[in-house]
C-alpha positions in Angstrom: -167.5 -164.2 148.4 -164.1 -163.6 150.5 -162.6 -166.5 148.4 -163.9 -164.9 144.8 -162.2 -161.4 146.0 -158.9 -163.1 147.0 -158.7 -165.2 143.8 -159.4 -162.1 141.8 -156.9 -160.2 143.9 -154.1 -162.8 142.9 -155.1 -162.7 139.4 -154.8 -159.1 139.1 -151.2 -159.1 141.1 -150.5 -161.4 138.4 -151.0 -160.0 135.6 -149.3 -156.7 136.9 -146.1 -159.0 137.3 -146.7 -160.6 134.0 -146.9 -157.5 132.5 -143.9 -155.3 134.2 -141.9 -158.5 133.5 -142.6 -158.0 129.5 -142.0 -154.2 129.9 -138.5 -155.2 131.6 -137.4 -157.7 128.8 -138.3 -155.3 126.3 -136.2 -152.4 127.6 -133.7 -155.3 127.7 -133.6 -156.3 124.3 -133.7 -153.1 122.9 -130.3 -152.3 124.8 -128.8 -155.1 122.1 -126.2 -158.0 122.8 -124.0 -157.1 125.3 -120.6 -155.4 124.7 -117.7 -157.9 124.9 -115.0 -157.7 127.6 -112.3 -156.3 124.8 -115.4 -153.9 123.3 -115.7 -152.3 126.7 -111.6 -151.9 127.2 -111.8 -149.7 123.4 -110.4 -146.5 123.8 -110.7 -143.3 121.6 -107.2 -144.3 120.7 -108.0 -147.2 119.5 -110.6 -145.8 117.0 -108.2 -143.3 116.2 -105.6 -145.9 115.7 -108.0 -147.8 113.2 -109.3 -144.7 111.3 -105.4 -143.7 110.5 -104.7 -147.5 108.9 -107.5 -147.0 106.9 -106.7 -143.3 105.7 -103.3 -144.4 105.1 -104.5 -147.1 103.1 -106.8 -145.1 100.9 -104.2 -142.2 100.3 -102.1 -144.7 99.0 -105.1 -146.3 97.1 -106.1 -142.7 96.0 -102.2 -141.7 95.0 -102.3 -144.7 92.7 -99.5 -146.0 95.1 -101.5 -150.0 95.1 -98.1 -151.7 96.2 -98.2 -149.7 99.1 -101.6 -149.9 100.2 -102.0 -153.7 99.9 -97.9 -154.3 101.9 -100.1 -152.4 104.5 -102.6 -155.6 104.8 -102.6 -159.1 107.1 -104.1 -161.8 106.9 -104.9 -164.0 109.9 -107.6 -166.1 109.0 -105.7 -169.8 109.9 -105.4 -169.0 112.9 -107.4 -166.5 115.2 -105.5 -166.6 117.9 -101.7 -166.3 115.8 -99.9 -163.4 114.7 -101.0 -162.0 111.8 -99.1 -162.8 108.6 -98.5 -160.3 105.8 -99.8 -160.8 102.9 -97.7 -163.6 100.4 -96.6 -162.1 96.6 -99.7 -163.8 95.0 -101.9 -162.1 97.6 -100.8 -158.5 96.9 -101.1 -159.1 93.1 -104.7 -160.1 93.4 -105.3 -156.5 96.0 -103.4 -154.6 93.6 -105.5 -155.4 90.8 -108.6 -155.1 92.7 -107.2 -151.7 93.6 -106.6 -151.1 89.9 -109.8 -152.2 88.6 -112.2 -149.4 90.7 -111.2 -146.2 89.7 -111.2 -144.5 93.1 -112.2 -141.0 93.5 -113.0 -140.9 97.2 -114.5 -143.4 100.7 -115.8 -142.6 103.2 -116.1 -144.9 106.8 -119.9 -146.5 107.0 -118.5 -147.9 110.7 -116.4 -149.7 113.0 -117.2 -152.0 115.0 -115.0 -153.8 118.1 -116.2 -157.3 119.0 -112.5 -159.0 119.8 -108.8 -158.4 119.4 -108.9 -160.9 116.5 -112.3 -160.1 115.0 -113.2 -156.4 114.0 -114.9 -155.0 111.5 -114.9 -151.7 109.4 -117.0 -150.7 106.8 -116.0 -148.4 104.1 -117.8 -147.0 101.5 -115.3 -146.1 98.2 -116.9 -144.0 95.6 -116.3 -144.4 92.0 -117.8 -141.3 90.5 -119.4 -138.8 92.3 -123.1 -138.0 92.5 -124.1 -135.6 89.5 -127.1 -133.5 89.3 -129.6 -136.3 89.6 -127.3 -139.4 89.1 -126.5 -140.9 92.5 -123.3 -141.4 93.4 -121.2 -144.6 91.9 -119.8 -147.1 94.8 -119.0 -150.2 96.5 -118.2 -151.2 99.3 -114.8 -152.5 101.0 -114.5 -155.1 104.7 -111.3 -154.6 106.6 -111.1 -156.2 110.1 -108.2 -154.6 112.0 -106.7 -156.9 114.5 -105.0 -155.7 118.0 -102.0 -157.9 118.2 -99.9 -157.3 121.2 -100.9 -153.9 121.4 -100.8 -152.3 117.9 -103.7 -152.2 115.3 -102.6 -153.7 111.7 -105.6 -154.1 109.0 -106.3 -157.2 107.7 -109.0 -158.1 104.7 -112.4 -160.0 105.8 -111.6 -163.2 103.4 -114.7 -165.2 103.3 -112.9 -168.1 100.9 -110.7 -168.9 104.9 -114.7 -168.8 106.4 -114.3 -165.0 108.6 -117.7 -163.8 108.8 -118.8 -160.4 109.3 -118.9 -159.0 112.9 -122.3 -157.0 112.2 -124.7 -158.8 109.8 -126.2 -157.7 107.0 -129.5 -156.7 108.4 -127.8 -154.8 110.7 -125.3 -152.7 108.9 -127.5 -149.7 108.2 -128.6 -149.3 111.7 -124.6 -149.6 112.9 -123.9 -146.6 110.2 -126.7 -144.5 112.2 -125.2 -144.8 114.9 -121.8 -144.7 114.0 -122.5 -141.6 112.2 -124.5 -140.1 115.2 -121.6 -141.1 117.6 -118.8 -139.3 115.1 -120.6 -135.9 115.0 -121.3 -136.2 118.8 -117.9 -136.3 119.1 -116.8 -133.7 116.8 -119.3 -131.4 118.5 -117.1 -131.7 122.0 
């Protein structure tokens, strides 16, 4: 009888451990991946720093000025850990005529997100024609990854033909616009 309480007593413990152990992983994975070493050294002035290349990129997009905007861009896909190179004549031809071909009328930021000096990722939303009366908005959808090299933010173009892969992946882009949107009014509220 003293041995059938005991063993019931240890099977009981141990399903109270098995169970606060699941509870524990779960609040764990719900946190996400961790932040990187350069994520957690981001400052506001950093994201600040980002959102002005891109603003400055879509006023000159916006002003029709598509020489401008695409002298603004890098590339530094051949090699993460060099400088990043402008773009090359043929380069700018194709982003001009990209810039050309959608008739910009306004964008908007979907997110940024840090990961590593060399791999960044922002999201922008450019709208074509604007939503009217029930017709939903016309728009696409633009990659930059800024890159921190030796201290200053310069905006390259997430070129998938060199293999750079998204920082956030698709599954998890509309999630990262939630709470990038949730983070931006937070901040404006302060």
């Amino acid at each position: 009888m003293r041995l059938q309480k005991i063993s019931v007593l240890v099977a009981v413990m141990a399903l109270v451990l098995a169970l606060g152990g699941c509870r524990g992983k779960k609040e764990k994975q719900a946190e996400g991946p961790q932040k990187t070493e350069f994520e957690q050294s981001i400052q506001s002035k950093d994201t600040v720093a980002v959102k002005q290349l891109v603003d400055r990129f879509f006023g000159f997009a916006k002003a029709k000025q598509y020489s401008e905007a695409a002298g603004m861009l890098y590339r530094n896909d051949k090699d993460i850990e060099g400088e990043p190179q402008q773009l090359n004549n043929e380069e700018m031809a194709q982003v001009r005529q990209m810039l050309e071909s959608v008739p910009m009328v306004d964008y908007r930021i979907e997110y940024i997100k840090f990961d590593e000096y060399y791999q960044n990722e922002v999201l922008c939303r450019v709208v074509i024609k604007p939503a009217e009366g029930d017709m939903p908005e016309i728009s696409t959808k633009m990659f930059f990854k800024p890159v921190n090299y030796l201290g200053s933010w310069v905006l390259c173009l997430t070129n998938t033909e060199y293999g750079d892969r998204g920082v956030v992946k698709p599954g998890k882009r509309d999630s990262m616009e939630r709470a990038y949107t949730r983070q931006s009014s937070a901040k404006q509220k302060q």
